[in-house]
VOPAGU-2260 file (C-alpha; in pm, 1 decimal, decimal comma):
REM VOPAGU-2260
SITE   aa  ch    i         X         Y         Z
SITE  UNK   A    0     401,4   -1953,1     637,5
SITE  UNK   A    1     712,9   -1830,6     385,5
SITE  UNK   A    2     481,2   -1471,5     215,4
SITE  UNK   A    3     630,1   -1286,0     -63,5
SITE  UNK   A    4     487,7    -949,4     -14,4
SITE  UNK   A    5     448,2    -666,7    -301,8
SITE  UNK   A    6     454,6    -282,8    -273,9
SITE  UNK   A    7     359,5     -66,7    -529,0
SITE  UNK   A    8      79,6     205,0    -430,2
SITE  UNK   A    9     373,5     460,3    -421,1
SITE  UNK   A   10     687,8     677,5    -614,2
SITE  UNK   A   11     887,8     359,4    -439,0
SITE  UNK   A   12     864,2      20,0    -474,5
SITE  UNK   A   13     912,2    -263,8    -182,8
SITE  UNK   A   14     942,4    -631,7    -216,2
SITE  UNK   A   15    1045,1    -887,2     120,7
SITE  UNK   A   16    1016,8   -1229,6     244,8
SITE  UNK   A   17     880,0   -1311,8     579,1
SITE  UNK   A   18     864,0   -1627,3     798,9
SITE  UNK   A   19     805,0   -1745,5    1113,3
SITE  UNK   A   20     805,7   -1430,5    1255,8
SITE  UNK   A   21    1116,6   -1266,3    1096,1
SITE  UNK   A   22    1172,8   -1077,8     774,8
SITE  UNK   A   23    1442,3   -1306,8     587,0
SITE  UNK   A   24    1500,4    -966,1     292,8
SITE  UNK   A   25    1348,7    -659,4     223,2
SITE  UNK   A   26    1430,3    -400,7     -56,6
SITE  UNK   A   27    1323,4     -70,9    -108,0
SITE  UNK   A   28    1374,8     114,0    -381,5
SITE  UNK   A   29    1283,7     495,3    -532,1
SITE  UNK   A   30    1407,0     488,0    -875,3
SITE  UNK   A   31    1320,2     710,8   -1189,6
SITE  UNK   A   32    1303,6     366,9   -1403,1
SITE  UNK   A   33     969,2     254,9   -1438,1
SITE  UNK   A   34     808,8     -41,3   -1212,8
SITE  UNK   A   35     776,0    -247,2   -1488,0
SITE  UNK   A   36    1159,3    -215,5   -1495,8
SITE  UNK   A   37    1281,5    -261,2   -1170,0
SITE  UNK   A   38    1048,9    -463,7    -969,2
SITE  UNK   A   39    1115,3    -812,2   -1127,4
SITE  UNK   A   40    1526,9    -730,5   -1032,1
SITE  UNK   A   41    1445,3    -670,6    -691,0
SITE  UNK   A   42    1199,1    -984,2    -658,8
SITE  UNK   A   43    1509,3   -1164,9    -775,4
SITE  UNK   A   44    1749,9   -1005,2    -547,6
SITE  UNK   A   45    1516,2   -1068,2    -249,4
SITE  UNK   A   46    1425,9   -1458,8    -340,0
SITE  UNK   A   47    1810,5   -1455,8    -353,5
SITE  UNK   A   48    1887,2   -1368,1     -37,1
SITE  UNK   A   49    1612,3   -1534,0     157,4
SITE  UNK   A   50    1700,9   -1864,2     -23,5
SITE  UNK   A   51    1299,1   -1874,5      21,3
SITE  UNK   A   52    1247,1   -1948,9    -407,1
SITE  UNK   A   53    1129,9   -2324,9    -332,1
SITE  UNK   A   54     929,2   -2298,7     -44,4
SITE  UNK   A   55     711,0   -1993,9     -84,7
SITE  UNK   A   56     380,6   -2037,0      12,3
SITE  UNK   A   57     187,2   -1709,8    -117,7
SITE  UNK   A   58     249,4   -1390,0    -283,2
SITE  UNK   A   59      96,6   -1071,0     -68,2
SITE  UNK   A   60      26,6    -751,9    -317,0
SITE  UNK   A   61     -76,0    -413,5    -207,4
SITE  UNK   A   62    -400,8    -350,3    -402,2
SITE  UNK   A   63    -465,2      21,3    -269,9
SITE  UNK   A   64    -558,0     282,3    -299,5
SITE  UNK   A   65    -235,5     432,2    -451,0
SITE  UNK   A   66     -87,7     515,3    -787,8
SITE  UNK   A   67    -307,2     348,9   -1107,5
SITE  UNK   A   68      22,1     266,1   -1262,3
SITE  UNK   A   69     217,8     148,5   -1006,8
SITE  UNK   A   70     -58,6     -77,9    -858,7
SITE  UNK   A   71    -121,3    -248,1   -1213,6
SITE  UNK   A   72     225,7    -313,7   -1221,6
SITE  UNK   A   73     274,0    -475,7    -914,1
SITE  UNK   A   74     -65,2    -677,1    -918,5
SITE  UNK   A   75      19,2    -817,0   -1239,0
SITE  UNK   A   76     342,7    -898,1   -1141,5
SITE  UNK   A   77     193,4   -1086,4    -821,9
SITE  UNK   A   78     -24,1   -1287,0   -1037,0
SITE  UNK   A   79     209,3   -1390,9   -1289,2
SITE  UNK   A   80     464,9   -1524,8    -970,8
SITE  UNK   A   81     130,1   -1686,9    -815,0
SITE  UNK   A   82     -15,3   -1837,3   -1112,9
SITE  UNK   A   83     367,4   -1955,4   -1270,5
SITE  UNK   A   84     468,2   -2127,4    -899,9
SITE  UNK   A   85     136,2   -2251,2    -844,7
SITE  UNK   A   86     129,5   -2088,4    -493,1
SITE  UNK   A   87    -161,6   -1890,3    -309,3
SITE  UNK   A   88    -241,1   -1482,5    -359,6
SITE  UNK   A   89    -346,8   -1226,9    -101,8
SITE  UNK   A   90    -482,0    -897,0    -198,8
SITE  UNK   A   91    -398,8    -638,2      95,9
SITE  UNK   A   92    -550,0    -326,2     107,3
SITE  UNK   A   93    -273,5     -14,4     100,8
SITE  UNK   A   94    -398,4     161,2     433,9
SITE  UNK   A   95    -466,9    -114,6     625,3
SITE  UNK   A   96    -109,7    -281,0     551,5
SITE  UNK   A   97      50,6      44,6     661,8
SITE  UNK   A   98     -75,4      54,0     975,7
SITE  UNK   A   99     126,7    -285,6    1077,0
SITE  UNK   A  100     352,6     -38,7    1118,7
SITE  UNK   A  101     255,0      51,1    1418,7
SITE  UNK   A  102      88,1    -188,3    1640,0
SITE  UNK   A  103     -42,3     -71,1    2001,1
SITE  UNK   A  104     -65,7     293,1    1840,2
SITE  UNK   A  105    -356,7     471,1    1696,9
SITE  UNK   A  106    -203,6     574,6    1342,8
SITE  UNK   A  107    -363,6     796,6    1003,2
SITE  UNK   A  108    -238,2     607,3     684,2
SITE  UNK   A  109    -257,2     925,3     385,4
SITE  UNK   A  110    -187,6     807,4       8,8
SITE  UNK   A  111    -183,2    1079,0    -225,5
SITE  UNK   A  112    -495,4    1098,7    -446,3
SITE  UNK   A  113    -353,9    1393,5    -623,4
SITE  UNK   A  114    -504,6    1783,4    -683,4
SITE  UNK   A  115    -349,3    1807,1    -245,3
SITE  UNK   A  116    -618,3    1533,5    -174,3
SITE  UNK   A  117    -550,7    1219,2      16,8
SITE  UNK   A  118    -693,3     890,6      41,3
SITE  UNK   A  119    -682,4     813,0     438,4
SITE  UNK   A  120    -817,5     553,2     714,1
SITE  UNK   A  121    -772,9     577,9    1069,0
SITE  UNK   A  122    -656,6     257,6    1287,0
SITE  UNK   A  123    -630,3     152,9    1625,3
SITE  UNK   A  124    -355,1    -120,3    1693,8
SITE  UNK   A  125    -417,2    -217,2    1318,5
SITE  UNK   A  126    -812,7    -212,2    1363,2
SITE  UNK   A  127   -1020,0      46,9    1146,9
SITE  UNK   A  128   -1204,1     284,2    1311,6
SITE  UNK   A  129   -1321,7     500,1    1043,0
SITE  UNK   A  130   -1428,7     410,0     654,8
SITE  UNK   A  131   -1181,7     424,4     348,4
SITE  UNK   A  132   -1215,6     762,2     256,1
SITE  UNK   A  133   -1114,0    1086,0      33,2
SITE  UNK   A  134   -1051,3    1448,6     122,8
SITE  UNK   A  135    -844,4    1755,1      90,3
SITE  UNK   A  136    -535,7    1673,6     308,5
SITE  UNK   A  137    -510,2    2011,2     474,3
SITE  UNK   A  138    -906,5    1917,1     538,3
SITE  UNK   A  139    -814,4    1524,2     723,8
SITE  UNK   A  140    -572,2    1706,0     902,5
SITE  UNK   A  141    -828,8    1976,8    1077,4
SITE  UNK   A  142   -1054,8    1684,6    1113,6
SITE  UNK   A  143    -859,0    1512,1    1336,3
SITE  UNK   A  144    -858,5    1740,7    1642,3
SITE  UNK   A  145   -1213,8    1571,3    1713,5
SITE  UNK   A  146   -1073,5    1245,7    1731,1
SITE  UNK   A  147   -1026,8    1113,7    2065,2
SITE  UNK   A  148    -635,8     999,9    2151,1
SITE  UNK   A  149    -331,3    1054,1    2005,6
SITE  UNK   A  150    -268,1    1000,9    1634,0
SITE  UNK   A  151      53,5     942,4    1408,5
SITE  UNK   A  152      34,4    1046,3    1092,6
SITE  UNK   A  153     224,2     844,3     793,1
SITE  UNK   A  154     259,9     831,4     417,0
SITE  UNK   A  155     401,4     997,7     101,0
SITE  UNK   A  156     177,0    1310,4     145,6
SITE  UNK   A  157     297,4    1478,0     453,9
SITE  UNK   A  158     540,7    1756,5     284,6
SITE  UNK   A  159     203,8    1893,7     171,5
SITE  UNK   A  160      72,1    2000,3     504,4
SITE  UNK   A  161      29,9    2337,0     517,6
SITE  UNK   A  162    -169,7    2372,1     822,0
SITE  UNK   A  163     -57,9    2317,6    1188,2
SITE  UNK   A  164     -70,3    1997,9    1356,1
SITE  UNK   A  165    -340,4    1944,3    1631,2
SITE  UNK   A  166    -170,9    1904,1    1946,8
SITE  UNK   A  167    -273,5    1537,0    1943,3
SITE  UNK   A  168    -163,0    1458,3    1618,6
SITE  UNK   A  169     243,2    1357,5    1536,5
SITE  UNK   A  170     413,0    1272,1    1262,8
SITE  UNK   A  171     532,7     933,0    1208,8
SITE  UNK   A  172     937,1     844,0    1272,5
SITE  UNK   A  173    1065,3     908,7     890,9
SITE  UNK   A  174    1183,6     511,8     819,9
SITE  UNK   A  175     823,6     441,5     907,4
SITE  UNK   A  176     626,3     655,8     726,3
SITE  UNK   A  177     597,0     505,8     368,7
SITE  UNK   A  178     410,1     170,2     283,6
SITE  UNK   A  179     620,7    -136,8     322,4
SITE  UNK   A  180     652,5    -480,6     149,9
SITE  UNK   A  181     725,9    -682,3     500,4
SITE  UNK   A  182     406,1    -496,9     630,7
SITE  UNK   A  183     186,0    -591,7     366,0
SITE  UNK   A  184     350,9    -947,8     411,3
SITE  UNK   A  185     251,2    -994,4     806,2
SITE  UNK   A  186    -109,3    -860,2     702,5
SITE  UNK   A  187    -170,2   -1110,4     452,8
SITE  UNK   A  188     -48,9   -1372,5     698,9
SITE  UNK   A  189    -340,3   -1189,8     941,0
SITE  UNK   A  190    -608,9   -1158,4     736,2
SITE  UNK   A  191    -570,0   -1536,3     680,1
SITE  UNK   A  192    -739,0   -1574,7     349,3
SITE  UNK   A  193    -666,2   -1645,3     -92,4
SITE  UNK   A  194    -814,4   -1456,4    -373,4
SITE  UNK   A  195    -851,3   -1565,9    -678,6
SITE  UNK   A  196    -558,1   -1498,1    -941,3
SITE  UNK   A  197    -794,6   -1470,0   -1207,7
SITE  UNK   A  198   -1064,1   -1219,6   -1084,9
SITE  UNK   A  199    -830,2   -1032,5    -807,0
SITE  UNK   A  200    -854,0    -635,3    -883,0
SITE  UNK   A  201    -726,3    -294,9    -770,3
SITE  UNK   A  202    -878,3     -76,8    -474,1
SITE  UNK   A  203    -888,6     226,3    -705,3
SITE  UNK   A  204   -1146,2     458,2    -528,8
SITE  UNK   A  205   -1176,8     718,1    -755,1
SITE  UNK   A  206   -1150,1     665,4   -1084,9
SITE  UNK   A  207    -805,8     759,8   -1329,3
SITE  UNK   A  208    -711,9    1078,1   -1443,9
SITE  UNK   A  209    -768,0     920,3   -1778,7
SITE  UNK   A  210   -1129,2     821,8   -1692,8
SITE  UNK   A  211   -1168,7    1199,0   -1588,2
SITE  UNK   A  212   -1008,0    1358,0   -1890,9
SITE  UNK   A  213   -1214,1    1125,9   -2129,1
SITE  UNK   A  214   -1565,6    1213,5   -1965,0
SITE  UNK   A  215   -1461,5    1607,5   -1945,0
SITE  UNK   A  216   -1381,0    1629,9   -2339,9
SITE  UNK   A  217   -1637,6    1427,3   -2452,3
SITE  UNK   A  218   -1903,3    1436,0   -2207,7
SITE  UNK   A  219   -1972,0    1068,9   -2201,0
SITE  UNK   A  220   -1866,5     778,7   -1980,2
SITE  UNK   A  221   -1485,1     671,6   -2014,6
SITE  UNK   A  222   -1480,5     279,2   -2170,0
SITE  UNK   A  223   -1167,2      91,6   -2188,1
């Protein structure tokens, strides 16, 4: 199967083509344009290159958790190529996709959740072994000398350790460490499966800074 895969729970935004096994074009880029600015251009580019534009058969989107804005942008994107080519979508949650990184290795995914907090999810050669969860990274960190094995540790969060590692805790090789397009690609081709375009949504977690702000000033639920 010929996947289109979608990055966009981070500051950087991926997009690749796999098939049969191989990655035909990946691009990564860390821009201070917005998403909504750059990620159609490097769709392009990539389709280019793979010569893959007329026989894609899904598009695979990172639905988190990760940045509110940047996942938005990259869903919508996802189901405007899906819904215009008449092709199949994949939601792929953030974590999970990252540890395809690293298969035959026990690996902690960490996606900033802001205020030095991190969403995380520990795998075993890309199985979960613990829940989805939130915490204080320093906190995930600690936790993790009771964890039997040897972990990795990967994602845009790790310059804010400020405790030492456990000795059975590493951190990831740097080209590895940050979610990739390719990677959400081979686990949509895994988790064999198609959402709906219509109804497919975000893995938020928590809720925005905007929900938080609204309820805090005015004391009452945030609506949209």
């Amino acid at each position: 199967m010929r996947i289109l895969g979608i990055e966009t729970s981070t500051r950087a935004a991926s997009v690749a083509v796999i098939s049969d096994g191989k990655i035909l074009a990946e691009s990564l880029c860390e821009s201070p344009q917005s998403f909504s600015e750059t990620l159609m251009p490097q769709v392009e580019e990539v389709i280019k290159i793979s010569g893959a534009f007329e026989n894609l058969d899904a598009v695979a989107v990172s639905i988190g958790p990760g940045s509110f804005t940047g996942l938005r942008i990259g869903l919508a994107t996802a189901k405007a190529l899906a819904y215009a080519w008449g092709i199949k979508i994949i939601g792929v949650p953030t974590l999970l996709a990252m540890s395809y990184n690293f298969p035959n290795a026990k690996v902690v995914p960490l996606i900033d959740a802001q205020k030095n907090r991190a969403y995380y999810q520990a795998f075993d050669d890309m199985l979960s072994i613990t829940d989805l969860d939130i915490e204080p990274i320093d906190e995930i960190v600690d936790d993790l000398k009771s964890f039997a094995g040897n972990f990795l540790l990967c994602g845009d969060v790790l310059h804010k350790i400020k405790v030492p590692l456990p000795d059975n805790v590493k951190l990831a090789p740097p080209h590895l460490r940050m979610p990739r397009a390719s990677a959400v690609a081979w686990c949509a081709e895994d988790l064999n499966k198609v959402d709906n375009v219509m109804n497919l949504e975000p893995l938020y977690v928590r809720r925005s800074e905007a929900e938080e702000l609204w309820e805090k000033r005015h004391g009452l639920p945030f609506e949209q």
